[in-house]
C-alpha positions as CSV (number, residue, x, y, z in Angstrom):
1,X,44.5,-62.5,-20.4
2,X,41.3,-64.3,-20.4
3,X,38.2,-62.9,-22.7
4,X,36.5,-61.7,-19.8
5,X,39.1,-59.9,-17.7
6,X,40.3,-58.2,-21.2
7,X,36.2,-57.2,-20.9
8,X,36.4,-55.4,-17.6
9,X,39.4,-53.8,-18.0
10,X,38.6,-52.4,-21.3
11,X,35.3,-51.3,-19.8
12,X,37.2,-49.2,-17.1
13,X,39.7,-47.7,-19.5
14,X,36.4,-46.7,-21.8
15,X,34.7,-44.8,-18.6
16,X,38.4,-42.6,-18.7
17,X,38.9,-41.7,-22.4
18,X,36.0,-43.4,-24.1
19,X,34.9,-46.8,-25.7
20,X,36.4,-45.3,-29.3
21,X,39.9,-45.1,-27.4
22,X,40.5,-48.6,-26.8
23,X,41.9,-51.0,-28.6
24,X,41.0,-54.7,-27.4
25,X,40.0,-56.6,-30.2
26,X,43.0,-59.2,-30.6
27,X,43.0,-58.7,-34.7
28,X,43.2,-55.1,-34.0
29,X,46.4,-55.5,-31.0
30,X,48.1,-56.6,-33.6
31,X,49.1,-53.2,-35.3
32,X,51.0,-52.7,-31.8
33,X,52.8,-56.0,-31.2
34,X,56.0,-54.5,-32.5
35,X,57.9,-50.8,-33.2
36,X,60.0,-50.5,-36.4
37,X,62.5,-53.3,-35.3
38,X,59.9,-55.5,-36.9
39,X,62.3,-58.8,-36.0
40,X,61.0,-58.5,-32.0
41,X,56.8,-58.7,-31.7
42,X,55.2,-58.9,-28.7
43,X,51.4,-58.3,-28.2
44,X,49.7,-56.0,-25.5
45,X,46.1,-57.0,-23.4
46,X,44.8,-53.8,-24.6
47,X,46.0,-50.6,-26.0
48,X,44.5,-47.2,-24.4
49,X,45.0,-43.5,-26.6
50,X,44.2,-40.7,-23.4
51,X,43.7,-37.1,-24.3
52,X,45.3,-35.4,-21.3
53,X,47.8,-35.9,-18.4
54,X,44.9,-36.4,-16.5
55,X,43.4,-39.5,-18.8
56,X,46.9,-40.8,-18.2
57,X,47.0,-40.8,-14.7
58,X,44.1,-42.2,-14.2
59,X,44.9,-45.1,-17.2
60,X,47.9,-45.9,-14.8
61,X,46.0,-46.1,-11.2
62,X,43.7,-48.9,-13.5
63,X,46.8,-50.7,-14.7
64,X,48.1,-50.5,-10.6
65,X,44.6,-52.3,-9.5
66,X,44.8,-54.6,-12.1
67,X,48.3,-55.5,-11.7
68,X,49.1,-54.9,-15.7
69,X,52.6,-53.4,-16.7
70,X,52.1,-50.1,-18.9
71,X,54.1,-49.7,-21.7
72,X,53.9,-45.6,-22.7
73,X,54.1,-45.6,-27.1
74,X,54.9,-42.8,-28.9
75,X,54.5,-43.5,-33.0
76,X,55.7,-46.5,-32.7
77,X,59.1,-45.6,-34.7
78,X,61.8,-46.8,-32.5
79,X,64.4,-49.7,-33.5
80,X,65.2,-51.5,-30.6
81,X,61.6,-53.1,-29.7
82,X,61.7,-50.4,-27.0
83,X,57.5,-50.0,-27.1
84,X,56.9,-53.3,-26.9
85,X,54.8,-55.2,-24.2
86,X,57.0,-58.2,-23.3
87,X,54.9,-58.7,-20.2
88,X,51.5,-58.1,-21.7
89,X,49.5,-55.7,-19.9
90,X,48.1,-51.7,-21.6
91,X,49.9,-49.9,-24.1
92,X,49.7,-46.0,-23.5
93,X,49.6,-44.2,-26.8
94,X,49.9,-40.4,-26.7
95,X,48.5,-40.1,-30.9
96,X,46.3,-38.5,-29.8
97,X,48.5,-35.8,-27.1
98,X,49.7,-33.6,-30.0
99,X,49.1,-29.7,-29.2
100,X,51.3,-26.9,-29.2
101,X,50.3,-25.5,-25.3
102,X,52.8,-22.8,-25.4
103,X,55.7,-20.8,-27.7
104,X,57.3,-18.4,-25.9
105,X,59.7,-16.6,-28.6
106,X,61.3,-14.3,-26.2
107,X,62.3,-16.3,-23.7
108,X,63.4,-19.4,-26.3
109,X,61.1,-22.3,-25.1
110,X,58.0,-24.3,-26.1
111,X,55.9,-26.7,-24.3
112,X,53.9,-29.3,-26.3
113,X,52.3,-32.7,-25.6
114,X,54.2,-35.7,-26.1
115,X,52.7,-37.2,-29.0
116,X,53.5,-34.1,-31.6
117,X,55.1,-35.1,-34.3
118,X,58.7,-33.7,-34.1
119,X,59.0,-31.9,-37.0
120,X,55.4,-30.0,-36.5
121,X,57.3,-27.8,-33.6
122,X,59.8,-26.3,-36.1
123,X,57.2,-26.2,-38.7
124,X,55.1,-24.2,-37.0
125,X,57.5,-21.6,-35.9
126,X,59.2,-21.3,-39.0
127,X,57.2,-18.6,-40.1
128,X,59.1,-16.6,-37.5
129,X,62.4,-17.7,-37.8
130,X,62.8,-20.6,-35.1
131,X,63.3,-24.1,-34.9
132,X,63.3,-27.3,-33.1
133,X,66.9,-28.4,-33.3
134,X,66.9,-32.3,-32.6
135,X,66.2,-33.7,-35.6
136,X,66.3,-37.7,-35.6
137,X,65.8,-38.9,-39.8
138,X,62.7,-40.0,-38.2
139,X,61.3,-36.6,-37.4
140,X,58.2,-36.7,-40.0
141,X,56.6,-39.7,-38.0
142,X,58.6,-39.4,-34.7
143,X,57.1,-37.7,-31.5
144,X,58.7,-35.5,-29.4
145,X,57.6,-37.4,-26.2
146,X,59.0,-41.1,-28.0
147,X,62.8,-38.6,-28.8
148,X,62.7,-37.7,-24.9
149,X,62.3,-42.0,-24.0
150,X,65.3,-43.1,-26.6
151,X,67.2,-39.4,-26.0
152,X,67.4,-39.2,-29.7
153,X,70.4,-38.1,-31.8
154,X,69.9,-36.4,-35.5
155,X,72.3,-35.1,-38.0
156,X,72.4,-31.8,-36.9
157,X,73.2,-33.0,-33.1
158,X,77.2,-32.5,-34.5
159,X,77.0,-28.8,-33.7
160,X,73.8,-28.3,-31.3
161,X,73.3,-31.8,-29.2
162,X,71.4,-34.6,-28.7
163,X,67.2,-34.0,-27.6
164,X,68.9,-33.9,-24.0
165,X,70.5,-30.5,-24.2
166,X,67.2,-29.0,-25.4
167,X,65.0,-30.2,-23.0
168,X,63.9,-28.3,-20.0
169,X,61.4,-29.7,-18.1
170,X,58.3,-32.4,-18.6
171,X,55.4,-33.3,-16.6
172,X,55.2,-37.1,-16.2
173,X,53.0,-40.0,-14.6
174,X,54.6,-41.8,-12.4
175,X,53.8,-46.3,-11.4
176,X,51.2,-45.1,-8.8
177,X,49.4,-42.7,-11.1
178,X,50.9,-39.5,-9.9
179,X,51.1,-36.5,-11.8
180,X,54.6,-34.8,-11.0
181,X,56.1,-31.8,-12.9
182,X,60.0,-31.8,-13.2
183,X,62.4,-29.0,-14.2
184,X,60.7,-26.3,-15.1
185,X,61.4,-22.8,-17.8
186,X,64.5,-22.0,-16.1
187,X,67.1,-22.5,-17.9
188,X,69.5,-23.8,-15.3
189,X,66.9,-24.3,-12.5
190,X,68.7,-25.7,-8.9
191,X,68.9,-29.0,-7.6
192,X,69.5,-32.4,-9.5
193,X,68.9,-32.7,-13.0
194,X,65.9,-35.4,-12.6
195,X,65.0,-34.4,-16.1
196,X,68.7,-35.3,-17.4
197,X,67.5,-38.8,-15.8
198,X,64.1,-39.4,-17.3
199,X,65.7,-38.3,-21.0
200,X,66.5,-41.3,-22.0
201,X,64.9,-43.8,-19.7
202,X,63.1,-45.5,-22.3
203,X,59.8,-45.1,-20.3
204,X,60.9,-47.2,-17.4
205,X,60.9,-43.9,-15.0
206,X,57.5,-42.7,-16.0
207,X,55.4,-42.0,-18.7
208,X,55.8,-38.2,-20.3
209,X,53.0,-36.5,-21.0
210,X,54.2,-32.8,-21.9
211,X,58.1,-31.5,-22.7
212,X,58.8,-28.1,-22.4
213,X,61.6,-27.5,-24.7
214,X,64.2,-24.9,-26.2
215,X,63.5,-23.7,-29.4
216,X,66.5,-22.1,-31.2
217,X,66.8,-19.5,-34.1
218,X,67.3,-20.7,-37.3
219,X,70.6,-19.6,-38.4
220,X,71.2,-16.8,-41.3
221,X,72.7,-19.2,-44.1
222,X,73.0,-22.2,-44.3
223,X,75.8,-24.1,-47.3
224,X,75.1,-27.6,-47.9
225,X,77.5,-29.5,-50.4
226,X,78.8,-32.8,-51.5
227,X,82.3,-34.4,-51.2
228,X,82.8,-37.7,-53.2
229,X,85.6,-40.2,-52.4
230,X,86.9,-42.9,-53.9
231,X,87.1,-45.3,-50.7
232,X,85.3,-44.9,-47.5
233,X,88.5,-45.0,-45.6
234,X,89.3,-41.2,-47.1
235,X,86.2,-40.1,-46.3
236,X,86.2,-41.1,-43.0
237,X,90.0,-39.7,-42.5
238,X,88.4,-36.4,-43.7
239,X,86.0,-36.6,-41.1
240,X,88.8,-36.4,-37.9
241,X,90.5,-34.0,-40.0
242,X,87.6,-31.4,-40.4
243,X,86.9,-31.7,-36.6
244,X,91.1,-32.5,-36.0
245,X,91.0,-28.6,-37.4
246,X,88.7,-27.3,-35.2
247,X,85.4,-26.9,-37.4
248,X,82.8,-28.3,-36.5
249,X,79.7,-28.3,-39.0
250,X,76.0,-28.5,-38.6
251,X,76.2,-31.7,-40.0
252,X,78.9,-34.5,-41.3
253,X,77.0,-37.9,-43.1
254,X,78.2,-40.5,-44.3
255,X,77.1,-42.6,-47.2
256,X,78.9,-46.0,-48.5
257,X,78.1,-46.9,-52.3
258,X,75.4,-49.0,-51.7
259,X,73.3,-46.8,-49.8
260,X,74.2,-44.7,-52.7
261,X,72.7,-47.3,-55.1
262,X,69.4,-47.4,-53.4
263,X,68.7,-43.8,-52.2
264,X,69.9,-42.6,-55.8
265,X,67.7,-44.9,-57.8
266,X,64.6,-44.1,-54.9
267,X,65.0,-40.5,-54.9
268,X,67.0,-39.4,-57.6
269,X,69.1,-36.8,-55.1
270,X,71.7,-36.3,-57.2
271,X,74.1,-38.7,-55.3
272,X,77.0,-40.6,-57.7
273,X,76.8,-43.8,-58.0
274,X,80.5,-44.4,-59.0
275,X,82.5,-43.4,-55.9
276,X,83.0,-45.3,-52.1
277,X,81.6,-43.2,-50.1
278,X,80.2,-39.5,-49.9
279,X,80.6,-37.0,-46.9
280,X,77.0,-34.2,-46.8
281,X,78.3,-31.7,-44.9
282,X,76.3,-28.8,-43.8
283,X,77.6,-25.4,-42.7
284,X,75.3,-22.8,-41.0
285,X,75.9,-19.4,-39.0
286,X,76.1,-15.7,-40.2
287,X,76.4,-15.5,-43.9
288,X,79.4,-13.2,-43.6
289,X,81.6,-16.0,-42.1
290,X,80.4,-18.5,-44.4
291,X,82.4,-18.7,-47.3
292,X,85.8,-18.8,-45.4
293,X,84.7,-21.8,-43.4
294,X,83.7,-23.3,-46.7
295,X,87.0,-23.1,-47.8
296,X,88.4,-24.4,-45.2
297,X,86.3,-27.3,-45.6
298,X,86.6,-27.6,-49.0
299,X,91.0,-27.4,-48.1
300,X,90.5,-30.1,-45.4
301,X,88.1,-32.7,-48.1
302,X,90.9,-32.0,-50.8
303,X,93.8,-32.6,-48.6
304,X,92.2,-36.3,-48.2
305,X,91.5,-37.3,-51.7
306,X,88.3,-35.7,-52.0
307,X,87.7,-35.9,-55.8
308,X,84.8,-33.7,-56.6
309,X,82.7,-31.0,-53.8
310,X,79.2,-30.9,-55.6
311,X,77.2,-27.7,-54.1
312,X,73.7,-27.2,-53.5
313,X,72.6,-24.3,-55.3
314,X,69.6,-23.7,-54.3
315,X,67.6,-24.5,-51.3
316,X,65.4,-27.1,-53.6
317,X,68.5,-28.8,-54.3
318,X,69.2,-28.9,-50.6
319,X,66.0,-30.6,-49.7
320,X,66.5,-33.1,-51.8
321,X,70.1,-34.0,-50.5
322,X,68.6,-33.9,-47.0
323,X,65.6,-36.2,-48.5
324,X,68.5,-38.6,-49.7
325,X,69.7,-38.9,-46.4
326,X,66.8,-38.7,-44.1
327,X,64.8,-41.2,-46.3
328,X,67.3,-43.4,-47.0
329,X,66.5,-46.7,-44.7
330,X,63.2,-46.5,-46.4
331,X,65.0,-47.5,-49.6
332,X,67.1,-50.5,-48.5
333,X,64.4,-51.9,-50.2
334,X,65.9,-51.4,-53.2
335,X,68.6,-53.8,-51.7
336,X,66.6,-57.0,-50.5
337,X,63.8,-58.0,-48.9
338,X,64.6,-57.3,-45.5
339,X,67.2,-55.5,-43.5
340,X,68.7,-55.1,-39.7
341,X,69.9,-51.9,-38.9
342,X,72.4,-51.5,-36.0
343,X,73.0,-48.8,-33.9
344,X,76.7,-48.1,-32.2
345,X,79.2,-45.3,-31.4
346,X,82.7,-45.3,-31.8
347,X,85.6,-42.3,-31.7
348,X,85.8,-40.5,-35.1
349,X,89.4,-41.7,-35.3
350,X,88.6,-45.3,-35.5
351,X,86.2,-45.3,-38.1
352,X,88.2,-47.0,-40.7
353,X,88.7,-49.7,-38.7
354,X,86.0,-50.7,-37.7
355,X,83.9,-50.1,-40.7
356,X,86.8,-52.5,-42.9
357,X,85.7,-55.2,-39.5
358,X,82.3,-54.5,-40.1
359,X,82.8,-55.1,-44.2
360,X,84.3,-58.3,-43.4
361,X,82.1,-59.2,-40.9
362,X,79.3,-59.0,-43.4
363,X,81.2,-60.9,-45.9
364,X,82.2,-64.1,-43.9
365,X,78.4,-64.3,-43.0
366,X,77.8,-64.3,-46.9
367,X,75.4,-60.8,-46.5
368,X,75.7,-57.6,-47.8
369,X,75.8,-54.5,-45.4
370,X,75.1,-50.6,-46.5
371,X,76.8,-47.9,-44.3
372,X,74.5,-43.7,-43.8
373,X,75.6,-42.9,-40.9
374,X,76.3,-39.8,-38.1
375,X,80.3,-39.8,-39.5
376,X,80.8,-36.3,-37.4
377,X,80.3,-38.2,-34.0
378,X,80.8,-41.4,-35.1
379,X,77.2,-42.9,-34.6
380,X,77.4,-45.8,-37.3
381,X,74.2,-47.6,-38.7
382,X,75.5,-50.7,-40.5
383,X,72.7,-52.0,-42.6
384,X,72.0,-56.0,-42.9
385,X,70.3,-57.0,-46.3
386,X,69.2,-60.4,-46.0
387,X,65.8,-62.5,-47.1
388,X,63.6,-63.3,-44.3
389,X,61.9,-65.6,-46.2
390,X,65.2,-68.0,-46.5
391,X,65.5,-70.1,-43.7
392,X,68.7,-69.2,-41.6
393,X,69.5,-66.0,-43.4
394,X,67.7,-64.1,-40.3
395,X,69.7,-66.0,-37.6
396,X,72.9,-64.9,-39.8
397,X,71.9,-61.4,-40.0
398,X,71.7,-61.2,-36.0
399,X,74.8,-63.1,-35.6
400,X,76.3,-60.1,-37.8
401,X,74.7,-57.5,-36.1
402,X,76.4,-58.8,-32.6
403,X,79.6,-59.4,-33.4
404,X,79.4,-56.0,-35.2
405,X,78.5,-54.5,-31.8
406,X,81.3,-55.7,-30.1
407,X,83.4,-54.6,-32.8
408,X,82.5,-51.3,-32.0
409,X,82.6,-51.9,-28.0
410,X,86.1,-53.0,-28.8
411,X,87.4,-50.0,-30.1
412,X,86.3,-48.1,-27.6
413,X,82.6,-47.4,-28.5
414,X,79.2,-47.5,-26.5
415,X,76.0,-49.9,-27.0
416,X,73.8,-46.9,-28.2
417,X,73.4,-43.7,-29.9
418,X,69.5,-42.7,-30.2
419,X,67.9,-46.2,-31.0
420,X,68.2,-47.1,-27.5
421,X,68.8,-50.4,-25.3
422,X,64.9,-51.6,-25.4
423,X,64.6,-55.7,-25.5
424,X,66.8,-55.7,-28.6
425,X,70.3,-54.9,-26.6
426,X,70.5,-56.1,-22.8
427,X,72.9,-58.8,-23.2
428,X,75.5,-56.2,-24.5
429,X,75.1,-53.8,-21.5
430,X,77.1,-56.2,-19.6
431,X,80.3,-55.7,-21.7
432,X,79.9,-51.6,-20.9
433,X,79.1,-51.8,-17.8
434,X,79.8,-54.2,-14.4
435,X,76.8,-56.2,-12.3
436,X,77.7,-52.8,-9.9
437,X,77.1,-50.5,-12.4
438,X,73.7,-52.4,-13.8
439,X,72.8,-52.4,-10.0
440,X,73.1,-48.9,-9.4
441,X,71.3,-47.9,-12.3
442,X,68.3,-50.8,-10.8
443,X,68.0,-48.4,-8.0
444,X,67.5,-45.6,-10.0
445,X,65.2,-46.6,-12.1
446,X,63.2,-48.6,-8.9
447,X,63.4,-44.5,-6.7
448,X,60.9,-43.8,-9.8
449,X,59.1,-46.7,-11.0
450,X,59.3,-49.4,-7.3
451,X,57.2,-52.1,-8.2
452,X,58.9,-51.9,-11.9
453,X,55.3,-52.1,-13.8
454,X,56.1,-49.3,-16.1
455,X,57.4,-50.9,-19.3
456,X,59.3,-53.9,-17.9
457,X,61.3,-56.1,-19.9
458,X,63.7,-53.2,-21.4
459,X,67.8,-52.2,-20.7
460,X,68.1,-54.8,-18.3
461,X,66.9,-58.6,-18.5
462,X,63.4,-59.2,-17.2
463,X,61.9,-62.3,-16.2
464,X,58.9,-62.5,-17.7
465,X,60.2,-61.3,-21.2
466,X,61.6,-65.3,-21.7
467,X,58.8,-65.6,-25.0
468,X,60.9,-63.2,-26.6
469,X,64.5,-64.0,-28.4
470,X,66.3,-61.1,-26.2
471,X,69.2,-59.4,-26.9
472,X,69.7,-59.6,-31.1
473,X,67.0,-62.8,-31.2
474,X,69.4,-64.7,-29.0
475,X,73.0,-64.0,-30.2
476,X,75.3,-63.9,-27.0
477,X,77.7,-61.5,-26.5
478,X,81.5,-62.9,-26.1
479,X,83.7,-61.3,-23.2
480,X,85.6,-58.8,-24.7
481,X,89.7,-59.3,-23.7
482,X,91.7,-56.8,-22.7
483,X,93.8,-57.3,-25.6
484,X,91.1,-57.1,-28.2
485,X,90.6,-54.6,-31.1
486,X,90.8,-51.8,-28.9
487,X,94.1,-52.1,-28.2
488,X,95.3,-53.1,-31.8
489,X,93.1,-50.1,-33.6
């Protein structure tokens, strides 16, 4: 965009939520060419921070006369480029959208703006004994508006779901500016779920503004312990066995030895560095049913070489497990200079499989790779270490990071478990899903956003999005035949 068009439309966004709101200056655009998938960087025209609904709405009707492509941005945490503005054109951030509107304790539901941070909710009704239960590792930075766009998962989602399932209705802006309200505070209200649909659109339906939400009551007790294994292959047969028996806990991570390495030396958790992998499993419920359940735990971990169950004592010492996990990409550090984290689902039962593929994989590439991951639904997050700097080293990491996906397509997985499709994944749709499934879902997405302005370039190949590397900075997916690794596992 030329100097002087940037000019008016900056001047026209500054007469809706004021001058100090926008963000035109090309030095300054550069904090937003990129979410936390750092790899992908695409800058916006300008970048507009509204107040209200309102501000939003009418941010949108400028974009429409202008012919720009809005791009809504939450905190900018996501990992698969899925804020960024491929096409140019404003940047909606909602930092400044962050107030409680509503707790309503007796009837279990909240509504808040879009940019709170996730964890505020909970922390502000803990005093009376509620909580927020979606809880992405992100949820200190994350907002609740940018969970609703990627339908984030968490470790707790084991036991109480995915953001989905505690959603109950938002208002949204749709392409032309308007304002519509969908769901509602009934819990099962009547007709079709068209909030189900805009969970987990990645902001290519409309732009949220507020989220009404269930809130939950935080349970009685809560047991929190440790099981070390000698080989990530019997800690991930634990993990179909504890569910294989019928329990289900609050939470099952998984954590290979080098994660270990670098969260223990970061954070000083009290993880062991001399094991191959560790299960944190978390019980919660009435404390009067508690202790059996952790025996059968505890029976389940032992009857597959668990060599040690290491307790949290105290709720201190719980924290700082939890720290060890949640905080844990933030130490790969530790590691190398730079890492790729995937995203990928695959059944509990063919975990050891595929995470001995995804050793190997790693291995012929010449690259290390840590495993933390959701072990209780199988939502793995192979890590990539690799040098940036080093020429080729980044290609390599990507050309891991595919054939890992397909790895886990292979055995029967899915593309996604909370990071999202965004500009980093469209070529691997295509081995999900057939040109009439990727066409039905087009016409979804075009009954809410027609003239497709509203942040282009994302789940499905754009034109206009060609300055980009799409899809893992350009590794192509292979077919995947019928007798592949799904078949053999």
């Amino acid at each position: 965009m030329d100097a002087t068009r940037r000019a008016r439309l900056a001047a026209e966004l500054a007469r809706i939520v004021g001058p100090e709101a926008v963000v035109s200056d090309p030095s300054a655009l550069a904090v937003y060419e990129c979410d936390a998938l750092t790899n992908f960087k695409a800058a916006p025209d300008v970048v507009v921070l509204p107040g209200s609904t309102e501000e939003v709405a009418a941010v949108v009707r400028v974009a429409r006369d202008f012919g720009l492509p809005v791009v809504p941005r939450g905190e900018g945490t996501g990992l698969s480029g899925g804020a960024l503005a491929v096409a140019g054109g404003i940047v909606v951030g909602m930092s400044r959208m962050r107030r409680i509107l509503d707790v309503d304790y007796a009837n279990l539901r909240a509504t808040v703006e879009a940019g709170l941070i996730n964890v505020q909710l909970t922390q502000h009704m803990a005093p009376r004994g509620y909580l927020f239960a979606p809880d992405p590792s992100s949820q200190f930075a994350s907002s609740i508006g940018g969970n609703v766009a990627e339908n984030s998962g968490g470790p707790h989602c084991l036991k109480y779901g995915v953001t989905t399932n505690h959603i109950l209705g938002l208002t949204v802006v749709l392409s032309d500016g308007e304002i519509v309200r969908l769901g509602g505070p009934a819990a099962d209200p009547l007709g079709y779920d068209l909030v189900g649909l805009v969970v987990g659109s990645e902001g290519t339906f409309a732009v949220v503004t507020e989220v009404t939400v269930r809130i939950t009551r935080a349970p009685e007790a809560v047991r929190t312990f440790l099981g070390v294994f000698e080989t990530m292959d019997d800690a991930s047969a634990a993990v179909s066995g504890l569910i294989g028996r019928g329990i289900v806990p609050a939470a099952l991570e998984m954590m290979d030895r080098p994660s270990l390495e670098a969260v223990e030396a970061a954070f000083h958790a009290g993880y062991p560095y001399d094991c191959g992998a560790v299960l944190l499993v978390e019980l919660d419920g009435l404390a009067a049913g508690l202790d059996d359940l952790e025996r059968r735990v505890v029976e389940v971990l032992t009857e597959h070489r668990c060599r040690e169950v290491k307790v949290a004592r105290t709720e201190q010492d719980r924290a700082l497990l939890w720290k060890g996990r949640k905080m844990a990409f933030g130490a790969m550090g530790r590691l190398g200079y730079d890492f790729y984290l995937q995203d990928a689902v695959v059944p509990r039962t063919k975990l050891p499989a595929v995470l001995a593929r995804i050793q190997a994989i790693a291995d012929e590439a010449g690259l290390r790779v840590a495993n933390m991951f959701h072990a209780g639904d199988g939502n793995l997050h192979p890590v990539i270490i690799f040098d940036g700097a080093r020429a080729g080293d980044l290609e390599r990491a990507a050309e891991a990071a595919g054939r890992m996906m397909e790895v886990c397509i292979d055995a029967g997985g899915c593309v996604s478990g909370e990071h999202g499709i965004g500009c980093e994944k469209t070529e691997f749709m295509g081995l999900m899903f057939s040109e009439a499934d990727l066409d039905a879902m087009k016409r979804v997405r075009n009954a809410f956003n027609p003239d497709g302005r509203l942040n282009p370039g994302k789940i499905f190949p754009t034109p206009g999005a060609g300055h980009l590397k799409p899809s893992l900075l350009g590794y192509k997916p292979h077919a995947i035949e019928a007798s592949g690794l799904a078949q053999r596992f």
